[in-house]
Each structure stands twice: as structure tokens, then as C-alpha cells.
N, C-alpha and C positions, 0 to 999 in steps of 0.2 A: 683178718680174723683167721684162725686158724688152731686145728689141736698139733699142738708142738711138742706134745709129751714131758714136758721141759720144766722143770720146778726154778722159779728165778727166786725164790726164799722173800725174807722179808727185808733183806741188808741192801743196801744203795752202794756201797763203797765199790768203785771203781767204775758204777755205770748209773753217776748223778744227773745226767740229761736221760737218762735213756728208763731209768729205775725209780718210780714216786717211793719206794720206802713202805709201802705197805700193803704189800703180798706175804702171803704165810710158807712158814715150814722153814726151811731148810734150802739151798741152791744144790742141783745137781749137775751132770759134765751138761747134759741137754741144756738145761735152764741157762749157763755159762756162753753154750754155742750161741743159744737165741738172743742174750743181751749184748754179744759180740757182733752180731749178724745186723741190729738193729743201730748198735753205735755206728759201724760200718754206713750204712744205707739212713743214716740221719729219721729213725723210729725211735718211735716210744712204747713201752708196756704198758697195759689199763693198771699198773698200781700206784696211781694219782689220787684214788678214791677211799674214803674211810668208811668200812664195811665192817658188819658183823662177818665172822668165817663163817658162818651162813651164805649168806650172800657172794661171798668168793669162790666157795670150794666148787670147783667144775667135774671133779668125779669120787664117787666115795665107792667103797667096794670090803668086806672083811675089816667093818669098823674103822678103813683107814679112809680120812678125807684129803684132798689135793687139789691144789690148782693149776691145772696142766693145759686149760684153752686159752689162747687171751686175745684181745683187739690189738694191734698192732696200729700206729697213726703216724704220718710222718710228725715230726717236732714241731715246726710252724703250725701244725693243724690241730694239735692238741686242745687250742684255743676253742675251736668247735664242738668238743667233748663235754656235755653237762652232767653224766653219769654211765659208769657201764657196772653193771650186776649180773648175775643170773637168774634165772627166773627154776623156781622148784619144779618138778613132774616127774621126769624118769628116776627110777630108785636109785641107778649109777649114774647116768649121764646129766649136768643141767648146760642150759644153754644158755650163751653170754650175749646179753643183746647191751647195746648202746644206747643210751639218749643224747640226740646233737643238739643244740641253740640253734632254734630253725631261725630266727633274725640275722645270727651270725652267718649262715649258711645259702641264706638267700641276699645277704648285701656280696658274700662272695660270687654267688654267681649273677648278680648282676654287673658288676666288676668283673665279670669274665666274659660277659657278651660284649660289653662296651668295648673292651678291648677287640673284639674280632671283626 
């Protein structure tokens, strides 16, 4: 998780593993780096989810809204993810929380003690 300042728009073309197709705006050089950064190092962006722009835009400021925070997951682990949103309170800032498959998440780690 991280603020990346990075607008990755709402277009998929050329980061199909890395990019669900439904984030807003516009892609900028930032947004470019992070979906670069993430093909790279086998991540994915939280735009796998269908939201109101409500629920996505992570800073709004002089009328203008954007989604510049987002969860980062590796690709295999995606599977784990049952939603990520923001939650409303600050007038500029909101905060992106996750919901994981706590089933999915605990056969994993029982699968990872067994192995130790």
C-alpha cells in the first residue's frame, strides 16, 4: 500500500496482468512508472474492483477528484482480495483499506506451517 501520486487511468492496454480496467481519469508519467514497476516485480493494482468514483477517489482538492493511493498485491495473491475501497472522513485525504477472504487466508497459512 502506498501513496504513489501516480494516476494509472482507467485503460489496461499494455499492463493486462497488472491493470483490472477500472480505475479513473486519465494515466500520467507517475501512474506509467508504478504499472511498470509492478509488471516488473509480478504486482497488481486494486483496479479489479467495480466502484462508484466515490469509492475510488483517494484525494480530492479545488473540485478536482483522483486516485493517486492504491494496494499493490503480488499476482498469485490477488486471489486473497475480496474488496478494496476507501473509506470517507478527511475532506482531501481517504483511506484505502482492503477486505481479504479470511478462509482463503488462513488455509494459506496453514499451508505455510506445514511446510516448516
Amino acid at each position: 500500500m502506498g501513496d504513489f501520486n501516480g494516476h494509472v487511468g482507467k485503460w489496461i492496454l499494455g499492463f493486462e496482468g497488472v491493470h483490472g480496467g477500472k480505475g479513473i481519469g486519465e494515466r500520467n508519467l507517475e501512474g506509467r512508472m508504478l504499472l511498470e514497476f509492478c509488471d516488473e516485480k509480478e504486482l497488481c493494482v486494486n483496479t479489479w474492483f467495480r466502484k462508484t468514483k466515490k469509492r475510488k477517489v483517494t484525494f480530492s482538492a479545488g473540485g478536482n477528484e483522483t486516485e493517486i493511493d492504491f494496494m499493490l498485491v503480488g499476482r498469485k495473491n490477488r486471489k486473497y482480495l475480496r474488496d478494496v475501497k476507501t473509506i470517507p472522513g478527511e475532506l482531501q485525504y481517504r483511506l484505502v483499506v482492503a477486505d481479504l477472504d479470511k478462509r482463503k487466508v488462513k488455509e494459506c497459512v496453514r499451508k505455510g506451517m506445514a511446510e516448516r
